[in-house]
VEXBA-784999 format. One line per field, with one value per residue (C-alpha): residue number from 1; residue in one letter; chain; x negated, y, z. Coordinates in pm, 1 decimal. Last residue first. Layout:
<sites>
num	NUM_...
residuo	A_...
cadena	A_...
px	X_...
py	Y_...
pz	Z_...
</sites>
This chain:
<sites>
num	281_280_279_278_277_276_275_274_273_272_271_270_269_268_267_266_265_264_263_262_261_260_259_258_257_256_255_254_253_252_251_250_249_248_247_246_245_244_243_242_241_240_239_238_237_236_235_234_233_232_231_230_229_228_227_226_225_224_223_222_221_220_219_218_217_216_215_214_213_212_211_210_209_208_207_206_205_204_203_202_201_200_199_198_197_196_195_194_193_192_191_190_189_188_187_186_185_184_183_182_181_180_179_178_177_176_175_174_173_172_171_170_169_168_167_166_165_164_163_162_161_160_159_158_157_156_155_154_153_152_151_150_149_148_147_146_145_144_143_142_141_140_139_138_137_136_135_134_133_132_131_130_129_128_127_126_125_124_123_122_121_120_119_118_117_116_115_114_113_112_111_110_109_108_107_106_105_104_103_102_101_100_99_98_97_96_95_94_93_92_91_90_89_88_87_86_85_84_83_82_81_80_79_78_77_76_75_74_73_72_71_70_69_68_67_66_65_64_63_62_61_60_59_58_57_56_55_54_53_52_51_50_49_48_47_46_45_44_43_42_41_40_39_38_37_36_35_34_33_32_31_30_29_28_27_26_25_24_23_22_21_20_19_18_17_16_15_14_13_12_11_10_9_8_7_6_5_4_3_2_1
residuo	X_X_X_X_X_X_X_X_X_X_X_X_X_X_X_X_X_X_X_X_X_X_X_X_X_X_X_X_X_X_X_X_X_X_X_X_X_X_X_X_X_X_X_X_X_X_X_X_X_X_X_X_X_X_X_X_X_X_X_X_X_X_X_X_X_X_X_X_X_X_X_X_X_X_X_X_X_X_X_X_X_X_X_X_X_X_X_X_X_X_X_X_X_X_X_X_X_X_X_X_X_X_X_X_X_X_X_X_X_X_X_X_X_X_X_X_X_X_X_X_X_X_X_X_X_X_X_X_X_X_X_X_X_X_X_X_X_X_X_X_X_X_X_X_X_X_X_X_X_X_X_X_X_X_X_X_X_X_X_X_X_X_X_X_X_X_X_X_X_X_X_X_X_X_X_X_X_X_X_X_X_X_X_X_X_X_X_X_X_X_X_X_X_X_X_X_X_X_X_X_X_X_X_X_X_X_X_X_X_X_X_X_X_X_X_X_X_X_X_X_X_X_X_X_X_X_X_X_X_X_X_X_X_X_X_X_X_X_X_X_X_X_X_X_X_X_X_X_X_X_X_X_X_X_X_X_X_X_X_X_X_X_X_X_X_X_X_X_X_X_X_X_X_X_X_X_X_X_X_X_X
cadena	A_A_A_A_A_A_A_A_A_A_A_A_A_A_A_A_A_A_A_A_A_A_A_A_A_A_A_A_A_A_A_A_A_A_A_A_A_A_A_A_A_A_A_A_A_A_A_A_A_A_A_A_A_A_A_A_A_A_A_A_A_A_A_A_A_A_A_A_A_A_A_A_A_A_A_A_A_A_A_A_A_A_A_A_A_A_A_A_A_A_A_A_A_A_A_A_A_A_A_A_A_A_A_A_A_A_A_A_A_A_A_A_A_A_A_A_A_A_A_A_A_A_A_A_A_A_A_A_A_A_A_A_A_A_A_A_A_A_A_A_A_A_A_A_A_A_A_A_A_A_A_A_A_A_A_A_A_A_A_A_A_A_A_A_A_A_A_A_A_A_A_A_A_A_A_A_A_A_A_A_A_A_A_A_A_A_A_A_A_A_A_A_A_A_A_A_A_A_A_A_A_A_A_A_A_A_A_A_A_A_A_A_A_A_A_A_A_A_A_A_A_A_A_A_A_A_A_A_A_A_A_A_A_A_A_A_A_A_A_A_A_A_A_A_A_A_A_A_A_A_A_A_A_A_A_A_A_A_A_A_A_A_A_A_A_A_A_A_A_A_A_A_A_A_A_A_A_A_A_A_A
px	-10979.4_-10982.7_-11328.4_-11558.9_-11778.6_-12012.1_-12204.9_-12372.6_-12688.7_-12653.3_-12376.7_-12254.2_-12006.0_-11853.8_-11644.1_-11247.2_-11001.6_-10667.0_-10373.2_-10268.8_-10468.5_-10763.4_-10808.2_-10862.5_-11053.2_-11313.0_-11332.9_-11423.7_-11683.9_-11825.0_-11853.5_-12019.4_-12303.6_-12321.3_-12340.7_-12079.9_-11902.0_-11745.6_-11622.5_-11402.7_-11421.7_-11213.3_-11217.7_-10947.5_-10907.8_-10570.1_-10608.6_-10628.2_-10767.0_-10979.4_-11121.5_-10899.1_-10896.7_-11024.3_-11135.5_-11291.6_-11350.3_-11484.3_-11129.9_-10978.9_-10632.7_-10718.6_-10862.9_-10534.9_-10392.2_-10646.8_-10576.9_-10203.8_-10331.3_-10484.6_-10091.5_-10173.1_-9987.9_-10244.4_-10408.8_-10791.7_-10769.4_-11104.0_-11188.5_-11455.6_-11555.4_-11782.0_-11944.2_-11924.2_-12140.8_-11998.4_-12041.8_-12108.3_-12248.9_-12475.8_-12596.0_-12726.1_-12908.1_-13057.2_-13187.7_-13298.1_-13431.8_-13665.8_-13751.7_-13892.7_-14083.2_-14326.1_-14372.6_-14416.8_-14693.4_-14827.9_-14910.9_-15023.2_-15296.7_-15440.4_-15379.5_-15612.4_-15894.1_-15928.2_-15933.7_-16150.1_-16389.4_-16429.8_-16429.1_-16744.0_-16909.8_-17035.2_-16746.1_-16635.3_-16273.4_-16096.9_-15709.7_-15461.4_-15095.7_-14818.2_-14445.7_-14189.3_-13846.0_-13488.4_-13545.2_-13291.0_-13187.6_-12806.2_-12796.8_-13176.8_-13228.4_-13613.9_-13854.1_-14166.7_-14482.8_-14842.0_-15205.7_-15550.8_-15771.4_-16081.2_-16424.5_-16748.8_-17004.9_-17271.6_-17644.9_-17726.7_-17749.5_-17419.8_-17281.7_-16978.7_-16667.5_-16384.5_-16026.2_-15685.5_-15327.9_-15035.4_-14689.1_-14336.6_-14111.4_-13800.8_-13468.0_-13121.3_-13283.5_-13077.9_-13444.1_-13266.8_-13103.5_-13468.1_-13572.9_-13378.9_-13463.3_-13861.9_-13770.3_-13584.0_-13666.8_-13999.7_-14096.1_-14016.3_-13924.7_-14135.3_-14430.8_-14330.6_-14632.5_-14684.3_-14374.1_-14423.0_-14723.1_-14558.6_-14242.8_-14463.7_-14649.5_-14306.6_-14225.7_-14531.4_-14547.0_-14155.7_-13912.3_-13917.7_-13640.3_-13615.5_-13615.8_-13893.6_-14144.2_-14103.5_-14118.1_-14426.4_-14600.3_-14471.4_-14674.8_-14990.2_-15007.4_-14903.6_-15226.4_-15469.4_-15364.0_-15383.1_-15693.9_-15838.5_-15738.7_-15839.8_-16198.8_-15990.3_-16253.3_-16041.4_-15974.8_-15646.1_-15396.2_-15177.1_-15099.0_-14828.9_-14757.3_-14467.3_-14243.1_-13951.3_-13686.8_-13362.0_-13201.0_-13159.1_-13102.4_-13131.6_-12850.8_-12851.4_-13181.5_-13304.3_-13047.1_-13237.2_-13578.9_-13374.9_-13286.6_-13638.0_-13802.0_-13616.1_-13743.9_-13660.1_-13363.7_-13226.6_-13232.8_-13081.0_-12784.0_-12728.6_-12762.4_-12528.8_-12276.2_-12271.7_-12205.6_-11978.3_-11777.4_-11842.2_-11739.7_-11429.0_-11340.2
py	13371.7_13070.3_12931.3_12869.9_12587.2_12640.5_12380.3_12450.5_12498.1_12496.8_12754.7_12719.3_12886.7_13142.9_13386.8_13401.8_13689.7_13534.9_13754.1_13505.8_13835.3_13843.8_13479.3_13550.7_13837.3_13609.7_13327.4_13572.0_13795.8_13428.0_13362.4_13675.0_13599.1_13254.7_13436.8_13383.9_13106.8_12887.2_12555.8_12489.7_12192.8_12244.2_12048.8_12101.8_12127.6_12141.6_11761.2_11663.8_11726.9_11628.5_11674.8_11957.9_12103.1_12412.1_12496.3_12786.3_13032.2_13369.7_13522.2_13513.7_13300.1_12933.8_13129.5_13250.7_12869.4_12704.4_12978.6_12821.5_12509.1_12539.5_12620.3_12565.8_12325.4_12165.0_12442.5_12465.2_12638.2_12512.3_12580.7_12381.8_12491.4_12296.7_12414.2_12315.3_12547.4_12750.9_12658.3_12961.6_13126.1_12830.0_12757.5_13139.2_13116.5_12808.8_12953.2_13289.5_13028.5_12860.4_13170.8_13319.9_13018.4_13021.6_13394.4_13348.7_13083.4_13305.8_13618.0_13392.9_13225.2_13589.1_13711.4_13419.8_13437.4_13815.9_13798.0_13442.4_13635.3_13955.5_13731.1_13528.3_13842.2_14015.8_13851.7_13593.8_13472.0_13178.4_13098.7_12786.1_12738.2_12496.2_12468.1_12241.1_12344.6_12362.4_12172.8_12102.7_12217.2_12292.2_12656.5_12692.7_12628.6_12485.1_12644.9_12432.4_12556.6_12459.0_12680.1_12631.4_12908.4_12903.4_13059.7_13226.2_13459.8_13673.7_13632.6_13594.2_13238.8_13156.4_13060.8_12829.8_12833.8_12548.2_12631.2_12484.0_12655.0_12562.4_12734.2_12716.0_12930.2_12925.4_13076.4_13251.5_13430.3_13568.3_13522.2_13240.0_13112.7_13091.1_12931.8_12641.8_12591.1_12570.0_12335.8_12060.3_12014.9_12066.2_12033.7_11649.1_11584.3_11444.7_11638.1_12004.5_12212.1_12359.8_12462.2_12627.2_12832.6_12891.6_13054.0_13298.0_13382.9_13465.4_13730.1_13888.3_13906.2_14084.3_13898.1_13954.8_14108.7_14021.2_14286.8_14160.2_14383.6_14229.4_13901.0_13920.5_14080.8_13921.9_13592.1_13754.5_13875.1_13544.4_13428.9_13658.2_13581.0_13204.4_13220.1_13357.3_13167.5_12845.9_12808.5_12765.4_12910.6_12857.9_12511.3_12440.9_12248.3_12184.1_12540.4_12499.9_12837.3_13065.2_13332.4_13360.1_13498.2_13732.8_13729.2_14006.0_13878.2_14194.9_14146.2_14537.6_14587.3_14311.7_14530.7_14827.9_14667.9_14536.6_14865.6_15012.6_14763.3_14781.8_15191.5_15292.6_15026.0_15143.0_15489.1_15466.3_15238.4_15534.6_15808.4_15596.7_15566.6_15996.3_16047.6_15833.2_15953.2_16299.7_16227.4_16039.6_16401.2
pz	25500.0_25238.7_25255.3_24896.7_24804.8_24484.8_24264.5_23910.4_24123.1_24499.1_24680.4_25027.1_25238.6_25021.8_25189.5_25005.0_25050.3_24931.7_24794.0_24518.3_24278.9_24560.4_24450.3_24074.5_24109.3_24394.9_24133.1_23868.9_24066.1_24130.0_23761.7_23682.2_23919.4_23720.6_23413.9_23141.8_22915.9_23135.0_23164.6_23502.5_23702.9_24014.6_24407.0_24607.6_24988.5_25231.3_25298.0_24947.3_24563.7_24354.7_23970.5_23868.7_23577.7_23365.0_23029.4_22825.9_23100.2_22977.7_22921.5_23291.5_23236.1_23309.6_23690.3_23770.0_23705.4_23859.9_24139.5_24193.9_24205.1_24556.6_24672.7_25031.5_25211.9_25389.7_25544.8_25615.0_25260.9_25125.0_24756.8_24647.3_24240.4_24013.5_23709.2_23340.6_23046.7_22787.8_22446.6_22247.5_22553.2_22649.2_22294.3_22280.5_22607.0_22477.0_22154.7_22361.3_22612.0_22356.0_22128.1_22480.3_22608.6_22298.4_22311.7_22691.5_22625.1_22332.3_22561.1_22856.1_22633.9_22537.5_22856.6_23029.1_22759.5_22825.3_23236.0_23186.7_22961.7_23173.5_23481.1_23306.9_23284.2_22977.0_22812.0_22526.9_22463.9_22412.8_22392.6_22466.4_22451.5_22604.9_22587.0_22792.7_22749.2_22896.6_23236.4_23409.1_23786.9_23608.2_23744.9_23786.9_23380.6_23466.3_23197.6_23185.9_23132.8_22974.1_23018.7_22855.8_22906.4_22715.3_22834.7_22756.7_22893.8_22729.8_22800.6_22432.7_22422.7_22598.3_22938.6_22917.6_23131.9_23034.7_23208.1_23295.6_23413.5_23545.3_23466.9_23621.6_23444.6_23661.0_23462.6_23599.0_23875.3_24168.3_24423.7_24607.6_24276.9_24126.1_24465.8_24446.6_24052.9_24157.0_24451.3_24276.9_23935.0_23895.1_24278.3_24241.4_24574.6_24887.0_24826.5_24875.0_24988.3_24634.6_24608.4_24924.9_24803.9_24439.9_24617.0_24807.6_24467.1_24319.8_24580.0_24592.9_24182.0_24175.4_24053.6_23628.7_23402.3_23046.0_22810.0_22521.8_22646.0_22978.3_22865.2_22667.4_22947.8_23238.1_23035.9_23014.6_23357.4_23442.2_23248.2_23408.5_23772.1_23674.8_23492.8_23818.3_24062.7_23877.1_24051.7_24368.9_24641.2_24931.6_24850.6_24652.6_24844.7_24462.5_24267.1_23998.0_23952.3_23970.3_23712.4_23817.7_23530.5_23527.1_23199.1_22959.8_22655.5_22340.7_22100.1_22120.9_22145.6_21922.7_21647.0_21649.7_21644.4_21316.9_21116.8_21280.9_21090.9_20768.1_20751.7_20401.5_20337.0_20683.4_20592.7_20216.7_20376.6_20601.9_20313.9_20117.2_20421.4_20433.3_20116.0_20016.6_20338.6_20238.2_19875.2_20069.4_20207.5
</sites>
């Protein structure tokens, strides 16, 4: 039997020393991160005939490409471009921050990638068509409404039409942006689940003498949460910093466990970043 098992782990070891590559596409699937993203653009009023319409189209193609293929999950284009049109109309605010991250947790998104792009057209001497595609991102964390990187890339390509050369030039520069962003989050992801990151809990009982520290202590007990205390309390409400090392749609499954288990039902009444209120029923 433990010739077998020889056997058997030496042929295994033999495998992965003869194909390495499929040893470690093996292991990106199963570390693979698989984060919901937005993908918008910066678009000011443009005129009707925004010469940057183009590039844009051809580098968020670019960029739902790498992330795709790398297991991320996009919102849908027509949702995203709705979300660029109001960001756009927001000039009070710093859209960055602000509006980007508040639509990420409207569409369920854990990251914004909020890209702009700039391009140079130039007709050649053999009747062929030029153009480079510049393009820079942030990546706004829509939990904390803080930007995890800033990245930018560039690319040139030649047509028959200038289309042709935008549409190439545009992909090209989209391809390395979201190679760019990708290594950034995946390091941030990773620093988040090693660390956990602090969030903010209102519970509201309406009744003043409602045990409120009675779900501190059911929620010091579920596995992802690190630490947990609370910050204020009075008047039949409490507020609770926990640290946690999970999604934020996880987190709310958590809080509404931990209630159900004191024999609460909870509805939450508001929700904004790293910041949730919750109603005793």
């Amino acid at each position: 039997m433990k010739r077998w098992i020889s056997l058997l782990a030496a042929v295994g070891t033999l495998a992965v020393l003869a194909c390495p590559e499929r040893a470690i596409a093996a292991d990106d699937a199963r570390t693979s991160v698989k984060e919901r993203i937005l993908v918008i653009h910066a678009t000011p009023s443009a005129p009707a005939n925004d010469p940057e319409k183009p590039s844009r189209s051809s580098v968020y193609e670019g960029i739902i490409e790498l992330l795709t293929d790398k297991g991320y999950r996009i919102v849908d284009k027509a949702s995203a471009e709705q979300c660029s049109l109001q960001v756009a109309a927001t000039h009070d605010i710093d859209p960055h921050l602000n509006k980007a991250a508040s639509f990420g947790l409207k569409f369920f998104s854990e990251y914004t990638v909020y890209y702009k792009t700039a391009t140079i057209t130039k007709e050649r001497d053999d009747d062929t068509k030029g153009a480079l595609v510049r393009t820079t991102a942030k990546v706004i964390d829509n939990t904390s409404c803080q930007v995890v990187t800033a990245k930018s890339a560039e690319a040139s390509s030649s047509g028959l039409s200038l289309n042709d050369a935008i549409d190439k030039a545009g992909r090209s520069a989209g391809k390395k942006l979201g190679f760019a962003l990708s290594a950034a989050m995946e390091k941030h992801i990773r620093e988040n689940n090693g660390s956990g990151r602090i969030y903010t809990i209102v519970l509201d009982s309406g009744e003043k003498d409602t045990n409120l520290l009675a779900f501190l202590a059911q929620m010091e007990q579920t596995g992802a949460v690190s630490a947990a205390r609370e910050s204020e309390s009075g008047g039949g409400k409490a507020t609770f910093e926990i640290i946690y090392k999970g999604k934020r749609d996880q987190l709310d499954r958590d809080i509404i466990k931990a209630a159900a288990k004191l024999g609460w039902g909870l509805s939450k009444i508001r929700s904004e970043g790293n910041r949730s209120s919750w109603k005793i029923k």
